[in-house]
DSSP file (Angstrom, degrees, kcal/mol; ACC not computed):
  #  RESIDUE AA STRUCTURE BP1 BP2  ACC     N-H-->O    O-->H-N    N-H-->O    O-->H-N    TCO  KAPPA ALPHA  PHI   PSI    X-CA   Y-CA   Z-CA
    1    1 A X              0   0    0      0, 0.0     2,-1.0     0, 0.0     0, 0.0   0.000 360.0 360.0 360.0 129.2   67.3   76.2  115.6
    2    2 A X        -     0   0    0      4,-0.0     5,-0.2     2,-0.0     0, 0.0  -0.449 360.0-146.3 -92.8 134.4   70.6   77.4  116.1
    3    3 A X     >  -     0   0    0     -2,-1.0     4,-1.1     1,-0.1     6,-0.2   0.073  29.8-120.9 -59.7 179.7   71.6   81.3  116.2
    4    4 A X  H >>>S+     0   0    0      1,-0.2     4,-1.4     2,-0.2     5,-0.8   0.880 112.5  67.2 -88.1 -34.4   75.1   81.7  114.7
    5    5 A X  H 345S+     0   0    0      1,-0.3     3,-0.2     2,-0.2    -1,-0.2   0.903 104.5  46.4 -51.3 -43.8   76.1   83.3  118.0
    6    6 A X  H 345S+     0   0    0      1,-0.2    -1,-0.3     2,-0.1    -2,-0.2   0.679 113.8  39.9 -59.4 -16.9   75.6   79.9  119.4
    7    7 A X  H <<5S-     0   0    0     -4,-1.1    -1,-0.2    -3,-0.7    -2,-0.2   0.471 112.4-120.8 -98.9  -6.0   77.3   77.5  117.0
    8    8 A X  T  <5 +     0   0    0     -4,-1.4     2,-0.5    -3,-0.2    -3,-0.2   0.380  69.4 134.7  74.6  -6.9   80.1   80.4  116.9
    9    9 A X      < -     0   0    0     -5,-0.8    -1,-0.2    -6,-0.2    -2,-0.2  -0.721  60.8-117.0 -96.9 110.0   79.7   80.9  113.4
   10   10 A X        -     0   0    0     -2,-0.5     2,-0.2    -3,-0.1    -1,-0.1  -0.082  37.4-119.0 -15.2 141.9   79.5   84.6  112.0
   11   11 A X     >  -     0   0    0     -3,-0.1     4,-1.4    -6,-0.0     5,-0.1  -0.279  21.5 -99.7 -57.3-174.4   76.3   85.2  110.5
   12   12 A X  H  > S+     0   0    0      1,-0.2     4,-4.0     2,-0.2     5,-0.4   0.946 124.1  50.6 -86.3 -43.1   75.6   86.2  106.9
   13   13 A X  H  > S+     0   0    0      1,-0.3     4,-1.9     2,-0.2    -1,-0.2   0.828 111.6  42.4 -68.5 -36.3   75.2   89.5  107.8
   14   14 A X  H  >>S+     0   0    0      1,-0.2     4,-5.9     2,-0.2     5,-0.5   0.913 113.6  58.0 -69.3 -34.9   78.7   90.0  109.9
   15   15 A X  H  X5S+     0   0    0     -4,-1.4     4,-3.1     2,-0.3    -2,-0.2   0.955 105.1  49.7 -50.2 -52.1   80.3   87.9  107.0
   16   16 A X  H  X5S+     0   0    0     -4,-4.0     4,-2.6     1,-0.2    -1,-0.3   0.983 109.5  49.9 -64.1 -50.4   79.0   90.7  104.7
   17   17 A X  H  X5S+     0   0    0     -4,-1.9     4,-2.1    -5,-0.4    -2,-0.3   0.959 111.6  48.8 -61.3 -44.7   80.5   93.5  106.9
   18   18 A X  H >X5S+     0   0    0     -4,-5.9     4,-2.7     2,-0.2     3,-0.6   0.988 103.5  57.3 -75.3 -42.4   83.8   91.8  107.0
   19   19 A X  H >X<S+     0   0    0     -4,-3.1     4,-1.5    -5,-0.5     3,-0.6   0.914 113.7  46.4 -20.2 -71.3   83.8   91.3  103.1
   20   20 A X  H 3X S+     0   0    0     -4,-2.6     4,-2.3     1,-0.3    -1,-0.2   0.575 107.8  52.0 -65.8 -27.4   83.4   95.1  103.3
   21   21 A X  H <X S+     0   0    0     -4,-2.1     4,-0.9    -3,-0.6    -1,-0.3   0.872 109.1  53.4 -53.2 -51.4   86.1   95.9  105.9
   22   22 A X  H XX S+     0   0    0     -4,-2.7     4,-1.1    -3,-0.6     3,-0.7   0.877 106.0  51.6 -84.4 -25.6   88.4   94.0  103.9
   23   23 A X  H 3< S+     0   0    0     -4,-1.5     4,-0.4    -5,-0.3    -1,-0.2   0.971 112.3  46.0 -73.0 -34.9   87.6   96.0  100.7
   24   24 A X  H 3X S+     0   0    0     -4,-2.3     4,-1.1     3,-0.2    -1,-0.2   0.507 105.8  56.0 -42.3 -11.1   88.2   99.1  102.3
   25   25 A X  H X< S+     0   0    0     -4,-0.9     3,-2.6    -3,-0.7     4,-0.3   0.948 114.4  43.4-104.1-100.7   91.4   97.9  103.9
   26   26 A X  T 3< S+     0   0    0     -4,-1.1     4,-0.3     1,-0.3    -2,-0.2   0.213 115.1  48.1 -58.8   6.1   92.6   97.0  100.0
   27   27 A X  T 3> S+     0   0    0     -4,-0.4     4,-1.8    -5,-0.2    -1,-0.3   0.682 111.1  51.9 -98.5 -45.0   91.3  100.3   98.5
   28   28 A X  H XX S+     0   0    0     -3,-2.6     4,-2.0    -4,-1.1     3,-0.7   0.903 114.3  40.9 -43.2 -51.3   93.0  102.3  101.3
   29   29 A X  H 3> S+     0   0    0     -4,-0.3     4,-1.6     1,-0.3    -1,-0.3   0.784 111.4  56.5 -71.4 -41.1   96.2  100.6  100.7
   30   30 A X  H 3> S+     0   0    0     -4,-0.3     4,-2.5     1,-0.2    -1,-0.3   0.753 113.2  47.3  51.5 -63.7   95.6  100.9   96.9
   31   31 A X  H <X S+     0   0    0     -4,-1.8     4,-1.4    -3,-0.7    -1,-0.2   0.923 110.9  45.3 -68.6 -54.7   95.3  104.5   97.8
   32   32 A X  H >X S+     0   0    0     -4,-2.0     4,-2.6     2,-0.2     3,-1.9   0.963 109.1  54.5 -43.9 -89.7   98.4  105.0  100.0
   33   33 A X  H 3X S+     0   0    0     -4,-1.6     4,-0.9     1,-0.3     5,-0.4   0.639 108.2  56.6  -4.4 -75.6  100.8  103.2   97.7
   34   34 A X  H >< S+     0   0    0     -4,-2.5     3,-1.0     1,-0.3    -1,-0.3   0.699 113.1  30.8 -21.0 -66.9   99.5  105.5   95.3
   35   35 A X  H X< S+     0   0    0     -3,-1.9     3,-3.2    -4,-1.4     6,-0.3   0.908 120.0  58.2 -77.0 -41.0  100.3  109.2   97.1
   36   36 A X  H 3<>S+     0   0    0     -4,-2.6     5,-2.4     1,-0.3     3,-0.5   0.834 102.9  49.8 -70.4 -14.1  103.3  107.4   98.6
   37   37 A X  T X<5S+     0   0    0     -3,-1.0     3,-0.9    -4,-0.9    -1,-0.3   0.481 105.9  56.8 -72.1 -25.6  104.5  106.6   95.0
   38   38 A X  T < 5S+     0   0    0     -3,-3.2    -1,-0.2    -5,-0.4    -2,-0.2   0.184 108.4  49.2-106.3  34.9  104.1  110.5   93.9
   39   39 A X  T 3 5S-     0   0    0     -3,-0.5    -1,-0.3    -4,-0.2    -2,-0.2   0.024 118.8-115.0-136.4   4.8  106.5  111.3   96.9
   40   40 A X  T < 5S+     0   0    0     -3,-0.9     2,-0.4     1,-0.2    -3,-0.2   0.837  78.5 119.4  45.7  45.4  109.2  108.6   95.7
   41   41 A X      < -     0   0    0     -5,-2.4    -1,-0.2    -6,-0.3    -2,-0.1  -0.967  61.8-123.0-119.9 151.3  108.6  106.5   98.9
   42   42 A X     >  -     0   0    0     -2,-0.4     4,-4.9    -3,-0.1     3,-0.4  -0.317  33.5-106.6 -80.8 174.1  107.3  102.7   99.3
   43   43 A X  H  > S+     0   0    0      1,-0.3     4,-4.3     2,-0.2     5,-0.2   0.947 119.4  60.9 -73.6 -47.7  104.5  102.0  101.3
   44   44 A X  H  > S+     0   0    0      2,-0.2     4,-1.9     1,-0.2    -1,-0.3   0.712 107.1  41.0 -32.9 -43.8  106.5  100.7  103.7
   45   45 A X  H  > S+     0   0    0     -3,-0.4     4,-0.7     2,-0.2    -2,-0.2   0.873 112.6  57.8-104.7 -52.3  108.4  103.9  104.4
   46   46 A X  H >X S+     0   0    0     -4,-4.9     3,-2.2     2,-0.2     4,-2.2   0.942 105.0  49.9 -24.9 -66.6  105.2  106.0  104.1
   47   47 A X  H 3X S+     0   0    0     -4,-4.3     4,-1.8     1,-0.3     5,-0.3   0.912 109.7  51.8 -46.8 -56.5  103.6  104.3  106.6
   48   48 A X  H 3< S+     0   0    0     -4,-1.9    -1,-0.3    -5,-0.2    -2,-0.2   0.493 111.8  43.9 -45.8 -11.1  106.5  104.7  108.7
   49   49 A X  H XX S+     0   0    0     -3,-2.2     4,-1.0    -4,-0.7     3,-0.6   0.755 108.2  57.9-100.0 -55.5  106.7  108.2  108.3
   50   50 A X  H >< S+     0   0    0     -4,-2.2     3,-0.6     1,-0.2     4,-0.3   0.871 107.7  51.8 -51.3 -52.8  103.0  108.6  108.8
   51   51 A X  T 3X S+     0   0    0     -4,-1.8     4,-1.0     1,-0.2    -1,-0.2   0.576 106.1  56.8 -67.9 -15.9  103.5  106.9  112.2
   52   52 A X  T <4 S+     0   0    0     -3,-0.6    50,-1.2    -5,-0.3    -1,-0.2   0.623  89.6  68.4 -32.6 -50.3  106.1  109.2  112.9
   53   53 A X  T << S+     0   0    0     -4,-1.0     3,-0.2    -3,-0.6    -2,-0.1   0.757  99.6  49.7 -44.4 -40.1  104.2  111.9  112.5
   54   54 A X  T  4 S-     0   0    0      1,-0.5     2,-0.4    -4,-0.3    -2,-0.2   0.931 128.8 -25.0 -80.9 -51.7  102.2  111.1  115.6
   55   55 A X     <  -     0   0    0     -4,-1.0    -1,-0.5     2,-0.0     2,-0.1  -0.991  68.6 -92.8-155.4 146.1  105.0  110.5  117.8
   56   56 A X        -     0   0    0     -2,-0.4     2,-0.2    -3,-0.2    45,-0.2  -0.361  51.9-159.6 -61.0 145.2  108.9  109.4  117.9
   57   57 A X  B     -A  100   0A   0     43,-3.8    43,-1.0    -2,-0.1     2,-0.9  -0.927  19.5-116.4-148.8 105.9  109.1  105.5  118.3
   58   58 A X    >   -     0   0    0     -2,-0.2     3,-1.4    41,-0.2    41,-0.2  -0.531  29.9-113.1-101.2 141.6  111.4  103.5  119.3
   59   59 A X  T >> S+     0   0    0     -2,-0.9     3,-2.3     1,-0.4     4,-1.6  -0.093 119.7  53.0  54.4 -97.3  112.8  100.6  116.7
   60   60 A X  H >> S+     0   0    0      1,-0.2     3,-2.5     2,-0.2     4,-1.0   0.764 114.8  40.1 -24.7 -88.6  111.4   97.9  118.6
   61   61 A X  H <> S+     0   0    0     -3,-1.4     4,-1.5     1,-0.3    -1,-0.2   0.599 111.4  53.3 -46.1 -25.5  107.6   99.7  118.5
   62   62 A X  H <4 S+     0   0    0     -3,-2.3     4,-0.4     2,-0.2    -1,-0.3   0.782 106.7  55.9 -97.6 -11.5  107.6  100.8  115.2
   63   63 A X  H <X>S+     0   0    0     -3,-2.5     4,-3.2    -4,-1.6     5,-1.3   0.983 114.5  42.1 -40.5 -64.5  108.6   96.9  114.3
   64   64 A X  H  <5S+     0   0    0     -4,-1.0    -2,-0.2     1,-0.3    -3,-0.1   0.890 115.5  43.9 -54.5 -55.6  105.5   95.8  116.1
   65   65 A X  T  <5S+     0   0    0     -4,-1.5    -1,-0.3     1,-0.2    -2,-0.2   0.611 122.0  39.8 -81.1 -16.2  103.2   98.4  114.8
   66   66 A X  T  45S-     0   0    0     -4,-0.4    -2,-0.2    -3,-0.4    -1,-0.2   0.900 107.5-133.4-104.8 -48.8  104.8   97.9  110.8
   67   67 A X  T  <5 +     0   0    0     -4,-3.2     2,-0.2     1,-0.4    -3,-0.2   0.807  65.3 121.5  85.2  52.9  104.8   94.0  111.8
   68   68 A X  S   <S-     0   0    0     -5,-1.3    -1,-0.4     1,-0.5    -2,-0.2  -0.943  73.5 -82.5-148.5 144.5  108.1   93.7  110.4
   69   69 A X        -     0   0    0     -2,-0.2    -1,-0.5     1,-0.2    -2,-0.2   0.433  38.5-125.0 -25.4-164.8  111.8   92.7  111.7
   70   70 A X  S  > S+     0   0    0      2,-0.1     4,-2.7     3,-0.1    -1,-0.2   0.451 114.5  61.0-113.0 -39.9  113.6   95.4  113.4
   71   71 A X  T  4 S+     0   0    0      2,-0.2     5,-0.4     1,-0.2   -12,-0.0   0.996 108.8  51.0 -75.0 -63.1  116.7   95.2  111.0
   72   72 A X  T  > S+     0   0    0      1,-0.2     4,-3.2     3,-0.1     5,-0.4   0.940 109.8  45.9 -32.0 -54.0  113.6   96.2  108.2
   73   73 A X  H  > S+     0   0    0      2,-0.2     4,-3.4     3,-0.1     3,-0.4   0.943 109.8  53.2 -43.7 -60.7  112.6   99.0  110.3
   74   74 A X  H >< S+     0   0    0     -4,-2.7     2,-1.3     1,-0.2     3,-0.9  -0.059 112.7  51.2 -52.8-145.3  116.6  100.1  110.7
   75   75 A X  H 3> S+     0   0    0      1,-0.3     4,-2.5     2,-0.1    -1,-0.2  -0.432 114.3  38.4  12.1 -62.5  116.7  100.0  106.6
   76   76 A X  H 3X S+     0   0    0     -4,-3.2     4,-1.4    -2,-1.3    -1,-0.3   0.932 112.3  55.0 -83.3 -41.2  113.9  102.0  106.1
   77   77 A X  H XX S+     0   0    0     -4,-3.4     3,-3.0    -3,-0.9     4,-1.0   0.973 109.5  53.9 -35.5 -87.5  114.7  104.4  109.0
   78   78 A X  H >> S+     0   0    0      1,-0.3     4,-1.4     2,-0.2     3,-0.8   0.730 111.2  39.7 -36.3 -36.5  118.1  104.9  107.3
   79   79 A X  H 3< S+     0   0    0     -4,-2.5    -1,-0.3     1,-0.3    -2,-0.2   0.720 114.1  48.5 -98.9  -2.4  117.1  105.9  103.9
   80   80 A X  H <<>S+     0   0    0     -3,-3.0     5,-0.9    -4,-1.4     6,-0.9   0.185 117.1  55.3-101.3   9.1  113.8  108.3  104.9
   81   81 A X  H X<5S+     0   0    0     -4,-1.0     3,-1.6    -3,-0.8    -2,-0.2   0.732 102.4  56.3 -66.6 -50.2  117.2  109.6  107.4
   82   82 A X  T 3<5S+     0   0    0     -4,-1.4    -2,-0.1    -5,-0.3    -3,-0.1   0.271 108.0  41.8 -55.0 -21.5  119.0  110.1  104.3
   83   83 A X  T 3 5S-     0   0    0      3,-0.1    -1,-0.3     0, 0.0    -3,-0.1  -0.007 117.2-103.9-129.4  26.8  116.6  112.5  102.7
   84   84 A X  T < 5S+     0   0    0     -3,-1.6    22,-0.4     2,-0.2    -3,-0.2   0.658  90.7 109.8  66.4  27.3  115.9  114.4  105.6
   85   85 A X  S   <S+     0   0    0     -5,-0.9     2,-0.4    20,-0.1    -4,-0.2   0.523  83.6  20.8 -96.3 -10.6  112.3  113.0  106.7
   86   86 A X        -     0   0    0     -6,-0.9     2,-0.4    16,-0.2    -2,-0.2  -0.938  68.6-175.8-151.7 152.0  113.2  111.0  109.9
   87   87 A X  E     -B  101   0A   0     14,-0.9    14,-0.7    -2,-0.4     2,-0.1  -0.969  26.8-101.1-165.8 170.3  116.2  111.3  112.1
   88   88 A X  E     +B  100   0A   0     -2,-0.4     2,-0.3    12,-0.2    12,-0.2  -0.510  42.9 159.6 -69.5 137.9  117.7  109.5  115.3
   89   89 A X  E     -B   99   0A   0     10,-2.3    10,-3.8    -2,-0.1     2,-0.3  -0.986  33.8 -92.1-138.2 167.0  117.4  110.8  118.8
   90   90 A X  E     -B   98   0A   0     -2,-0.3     2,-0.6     8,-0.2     8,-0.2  -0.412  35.2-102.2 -69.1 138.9  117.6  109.7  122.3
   91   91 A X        -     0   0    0      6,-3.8     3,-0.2     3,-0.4    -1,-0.1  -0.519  20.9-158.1 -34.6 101.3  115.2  108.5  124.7
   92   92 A X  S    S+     0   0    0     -2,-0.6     3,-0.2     1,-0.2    -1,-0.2   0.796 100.5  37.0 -60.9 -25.9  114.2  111.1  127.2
   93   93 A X  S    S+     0   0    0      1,-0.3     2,-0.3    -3,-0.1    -1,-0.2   0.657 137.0  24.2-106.3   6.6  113.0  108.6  129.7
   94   94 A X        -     0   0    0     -3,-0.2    -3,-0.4     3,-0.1    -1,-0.3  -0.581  60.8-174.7-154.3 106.7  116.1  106.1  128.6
   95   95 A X  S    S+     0   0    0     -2,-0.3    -4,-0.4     1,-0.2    -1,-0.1   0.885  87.4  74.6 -68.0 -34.7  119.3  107.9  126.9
   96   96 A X  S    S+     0   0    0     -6,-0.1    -1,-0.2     2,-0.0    -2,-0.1   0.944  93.0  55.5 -21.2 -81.4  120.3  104.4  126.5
   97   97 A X  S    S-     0   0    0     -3,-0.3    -6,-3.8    -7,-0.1     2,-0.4  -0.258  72.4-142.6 -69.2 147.7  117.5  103.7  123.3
   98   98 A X  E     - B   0  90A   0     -8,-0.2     2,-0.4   -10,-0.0    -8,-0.2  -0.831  13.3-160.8-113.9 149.8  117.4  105.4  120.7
   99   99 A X  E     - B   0  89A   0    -10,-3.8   -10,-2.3    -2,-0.4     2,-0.3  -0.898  18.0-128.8-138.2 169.7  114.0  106.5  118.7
  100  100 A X  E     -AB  57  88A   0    -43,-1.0   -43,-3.8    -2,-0.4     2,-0.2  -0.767  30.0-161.2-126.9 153.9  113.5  107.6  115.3
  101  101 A X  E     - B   0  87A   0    -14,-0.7     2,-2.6    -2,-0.3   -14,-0.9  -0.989  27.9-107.4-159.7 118.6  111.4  111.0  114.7
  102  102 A X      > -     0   0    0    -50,-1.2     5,-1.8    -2,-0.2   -16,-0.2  -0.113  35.8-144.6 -45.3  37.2  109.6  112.7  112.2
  103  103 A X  T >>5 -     0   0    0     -2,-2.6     3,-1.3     3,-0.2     4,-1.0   0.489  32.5 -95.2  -5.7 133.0  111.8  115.7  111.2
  104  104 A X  H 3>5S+     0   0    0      1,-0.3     4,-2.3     2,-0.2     3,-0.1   0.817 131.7  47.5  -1.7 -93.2  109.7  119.4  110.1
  105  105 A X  H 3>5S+     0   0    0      2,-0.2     4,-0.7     1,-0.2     5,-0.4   0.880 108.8  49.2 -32.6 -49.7  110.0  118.3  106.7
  106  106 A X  H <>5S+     0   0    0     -3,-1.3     4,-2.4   -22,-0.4    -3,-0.2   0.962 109.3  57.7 -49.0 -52.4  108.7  114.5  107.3
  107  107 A X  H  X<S+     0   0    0     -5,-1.8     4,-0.8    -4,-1.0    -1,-0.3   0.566 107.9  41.5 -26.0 -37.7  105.9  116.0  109.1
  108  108 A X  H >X>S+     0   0    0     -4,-2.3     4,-1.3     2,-0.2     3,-0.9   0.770 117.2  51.4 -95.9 -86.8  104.8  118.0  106.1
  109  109 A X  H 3X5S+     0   0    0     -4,-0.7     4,-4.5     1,-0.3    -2,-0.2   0.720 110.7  50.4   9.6 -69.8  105.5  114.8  103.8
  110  110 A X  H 3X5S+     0   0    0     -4,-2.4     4,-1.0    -5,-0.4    -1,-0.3   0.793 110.1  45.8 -61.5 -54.2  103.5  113.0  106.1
  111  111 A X  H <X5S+     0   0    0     -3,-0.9     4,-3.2    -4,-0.8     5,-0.2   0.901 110.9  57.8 -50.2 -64.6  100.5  115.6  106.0
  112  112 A X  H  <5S+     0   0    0     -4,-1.3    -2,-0.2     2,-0.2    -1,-0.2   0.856 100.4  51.0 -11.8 -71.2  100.8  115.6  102.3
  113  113 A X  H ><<S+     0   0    0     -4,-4.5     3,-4.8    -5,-0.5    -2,-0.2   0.880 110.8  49.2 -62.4 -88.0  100.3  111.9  101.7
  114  114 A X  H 3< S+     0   0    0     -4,-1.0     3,-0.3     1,-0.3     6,-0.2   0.539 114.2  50.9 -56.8 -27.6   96.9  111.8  104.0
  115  115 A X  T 3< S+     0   0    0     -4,-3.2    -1,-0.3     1,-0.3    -2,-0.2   0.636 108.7  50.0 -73.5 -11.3   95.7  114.8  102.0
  116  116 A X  S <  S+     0   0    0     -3,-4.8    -1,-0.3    -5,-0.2    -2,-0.2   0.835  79.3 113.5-101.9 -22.3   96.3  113.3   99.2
  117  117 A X    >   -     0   0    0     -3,-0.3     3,-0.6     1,-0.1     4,-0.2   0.089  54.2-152.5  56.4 100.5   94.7  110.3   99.7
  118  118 A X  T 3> S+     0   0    0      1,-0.2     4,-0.6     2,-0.2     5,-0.3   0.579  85.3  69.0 -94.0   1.6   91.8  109.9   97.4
  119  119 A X  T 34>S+     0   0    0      1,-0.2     5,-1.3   -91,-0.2     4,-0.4   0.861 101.5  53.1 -67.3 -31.3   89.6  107.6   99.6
  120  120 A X  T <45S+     0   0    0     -3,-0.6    -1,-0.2    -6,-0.2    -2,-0.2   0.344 110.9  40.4-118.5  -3.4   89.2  110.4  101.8
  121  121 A X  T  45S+     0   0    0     -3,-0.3    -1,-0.2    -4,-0.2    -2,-0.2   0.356 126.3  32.5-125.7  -1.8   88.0  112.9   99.2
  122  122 A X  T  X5S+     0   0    0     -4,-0.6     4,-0.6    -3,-0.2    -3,-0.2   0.657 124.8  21.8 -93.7 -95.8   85.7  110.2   97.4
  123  123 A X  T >45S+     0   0    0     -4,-0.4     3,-0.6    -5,-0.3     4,-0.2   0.907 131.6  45.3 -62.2 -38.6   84.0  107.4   99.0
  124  124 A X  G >4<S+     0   0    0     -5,-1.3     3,-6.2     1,-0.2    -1,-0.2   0.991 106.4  62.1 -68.7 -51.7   84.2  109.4  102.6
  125  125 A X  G 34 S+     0   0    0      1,-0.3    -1,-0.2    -6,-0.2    -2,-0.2   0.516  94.9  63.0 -45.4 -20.2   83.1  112.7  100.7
  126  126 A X  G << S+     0   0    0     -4,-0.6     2,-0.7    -3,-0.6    -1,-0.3   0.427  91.0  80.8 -64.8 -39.9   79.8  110.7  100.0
  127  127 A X  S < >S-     0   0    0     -3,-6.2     5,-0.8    -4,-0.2    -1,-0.1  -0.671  84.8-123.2 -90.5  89.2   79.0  110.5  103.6
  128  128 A X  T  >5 -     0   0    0     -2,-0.7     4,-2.9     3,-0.2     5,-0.4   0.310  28.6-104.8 -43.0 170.8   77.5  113.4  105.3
  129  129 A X  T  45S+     0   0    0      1,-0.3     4,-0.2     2,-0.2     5,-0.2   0.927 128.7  45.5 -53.4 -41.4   79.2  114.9  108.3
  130  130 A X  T >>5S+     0   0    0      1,-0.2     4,-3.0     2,-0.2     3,-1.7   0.939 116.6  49.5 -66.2 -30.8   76.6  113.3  110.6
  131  131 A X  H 3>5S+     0   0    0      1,-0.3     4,-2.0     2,-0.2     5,-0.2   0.956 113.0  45.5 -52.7 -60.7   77.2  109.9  108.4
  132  132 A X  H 3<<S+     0   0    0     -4,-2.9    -1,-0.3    -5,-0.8    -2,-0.2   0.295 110.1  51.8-100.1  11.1   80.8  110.1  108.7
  133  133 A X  H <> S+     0   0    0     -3,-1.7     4,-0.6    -5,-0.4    -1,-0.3   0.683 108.2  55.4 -93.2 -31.4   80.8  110.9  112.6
  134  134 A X  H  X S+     0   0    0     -4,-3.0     4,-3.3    -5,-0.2     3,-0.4   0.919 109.9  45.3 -43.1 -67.1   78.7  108.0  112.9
  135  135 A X  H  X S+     0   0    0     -4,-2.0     4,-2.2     2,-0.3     5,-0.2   0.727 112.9  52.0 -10.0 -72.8   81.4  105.9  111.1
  136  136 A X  H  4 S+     0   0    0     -5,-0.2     4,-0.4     2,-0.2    -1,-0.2   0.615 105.3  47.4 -54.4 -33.2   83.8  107.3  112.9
  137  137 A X  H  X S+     0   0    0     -4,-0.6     4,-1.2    -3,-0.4    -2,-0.3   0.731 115.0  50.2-104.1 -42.3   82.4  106.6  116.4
  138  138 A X  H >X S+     0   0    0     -4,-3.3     4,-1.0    -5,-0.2     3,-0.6   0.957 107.7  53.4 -62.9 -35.4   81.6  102.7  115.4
  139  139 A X  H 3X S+     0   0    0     -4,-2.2     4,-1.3     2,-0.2    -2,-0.2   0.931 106.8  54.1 -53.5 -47.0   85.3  102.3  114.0
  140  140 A X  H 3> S+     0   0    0     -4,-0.4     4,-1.3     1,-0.3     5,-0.2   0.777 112.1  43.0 -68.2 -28.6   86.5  103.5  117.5
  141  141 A X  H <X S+     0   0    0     -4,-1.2     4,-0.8    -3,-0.6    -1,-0.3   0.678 113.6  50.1 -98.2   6.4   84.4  100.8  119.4
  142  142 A X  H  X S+     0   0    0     -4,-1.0     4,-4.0    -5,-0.2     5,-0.2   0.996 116.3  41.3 -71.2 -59.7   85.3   98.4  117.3
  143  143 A X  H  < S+     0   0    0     -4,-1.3    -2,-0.2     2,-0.2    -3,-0.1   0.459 110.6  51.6 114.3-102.1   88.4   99.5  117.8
  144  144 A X  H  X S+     0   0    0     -4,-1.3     4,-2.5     2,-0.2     3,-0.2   0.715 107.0  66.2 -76.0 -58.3   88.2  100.1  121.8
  145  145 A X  H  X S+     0   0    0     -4,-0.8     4,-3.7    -5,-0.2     3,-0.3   0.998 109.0  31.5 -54.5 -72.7   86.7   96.1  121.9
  146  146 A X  H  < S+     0   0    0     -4,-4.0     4,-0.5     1,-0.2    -1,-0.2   0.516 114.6  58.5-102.6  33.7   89.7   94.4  120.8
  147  147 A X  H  > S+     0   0    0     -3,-0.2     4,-2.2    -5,-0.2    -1,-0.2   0.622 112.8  43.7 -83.8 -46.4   92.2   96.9  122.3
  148  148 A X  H  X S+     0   0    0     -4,-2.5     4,-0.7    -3,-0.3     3,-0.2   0.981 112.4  57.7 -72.3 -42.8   90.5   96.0  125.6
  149  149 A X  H >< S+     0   0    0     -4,-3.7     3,-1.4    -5,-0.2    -1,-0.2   0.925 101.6  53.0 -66.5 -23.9   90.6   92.1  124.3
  150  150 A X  H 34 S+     0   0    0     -4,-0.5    -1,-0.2    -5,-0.3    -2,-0.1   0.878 102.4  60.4 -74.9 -15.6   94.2   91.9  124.0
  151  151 A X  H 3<        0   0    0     -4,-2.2    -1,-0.2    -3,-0.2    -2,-0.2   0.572 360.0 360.0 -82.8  13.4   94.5   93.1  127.3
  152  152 A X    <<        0   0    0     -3,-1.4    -1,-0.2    -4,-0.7    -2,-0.1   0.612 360.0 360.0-121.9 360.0   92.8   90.3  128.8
């Protein structure tokens, strides 16, 4: 008989585990909207802000990473610029490009939203710490796997 690994075919069991991925995925976002709604921002602009947070990005990367034009990104850049979360700066390794940067305030914004986030104080809250290290350390090879497969 043939295993599903041979025919290619998921089994029942990965099948189930992506089912479950994909409802976390659409509760997260569920969630996000949410807190990003009680901050007058779209999800869209959250996110961007949230990726901000981490590091200044420019245009071009935060396109890729939002999966969106670059003229979206400038839009949304301009109006979280406009209320004093994000603002423009140069490139240090190219003065040429310019990269957009989480300003104090965005940064606290930015904090805000994840804290507010009620997946993370519900379903996660559920898991004990070892549970949720566990969790944590499979997400990462998951993760880790197809980080290494797009480079190859």
């Amino acid at each position: 008989m043939a295993t599903p690994e041979k025919t290619g075919r998921p089994d029942a069991l990965t099948m189930e585990v992506v089912e479950l991925i994909g409802d976390v995925v659409a509760r997260f976002y569920e969630d996000f909207e949410d807190a990003a709604s009680g901050h007058t921002l779209t999800g869209a602009q959250a996110r961007l802000l949230s990726l901000l947070s981490l590091e200044p990005l420019p245009m071009r990367k935060l396109a890729r990473k939002l999966k969106c034009e670059p003229s979206n990104v400038t839009g949304i850049v301009d109006r979280l610029e406009a209320r004093g979360l994000v603002e423009r700066r140069p490139d240090p390794a190219d003065r040429r490009v310019k990269v957009a940067a989480a300003t104090e305030e965005g940064r606290r914004v930015a904090r805000e939203l994840r804290e507010e986030l009620r997946f993370g104080k519900e379903p996660l809250a559920g898991l004990s710490h070892g549970e949720r290290e566990s969790l944590r350390d499979l997400l990462r090879r998951m993760l880790d796997t197809e980080a290494r497969g797009d480079q190859g």
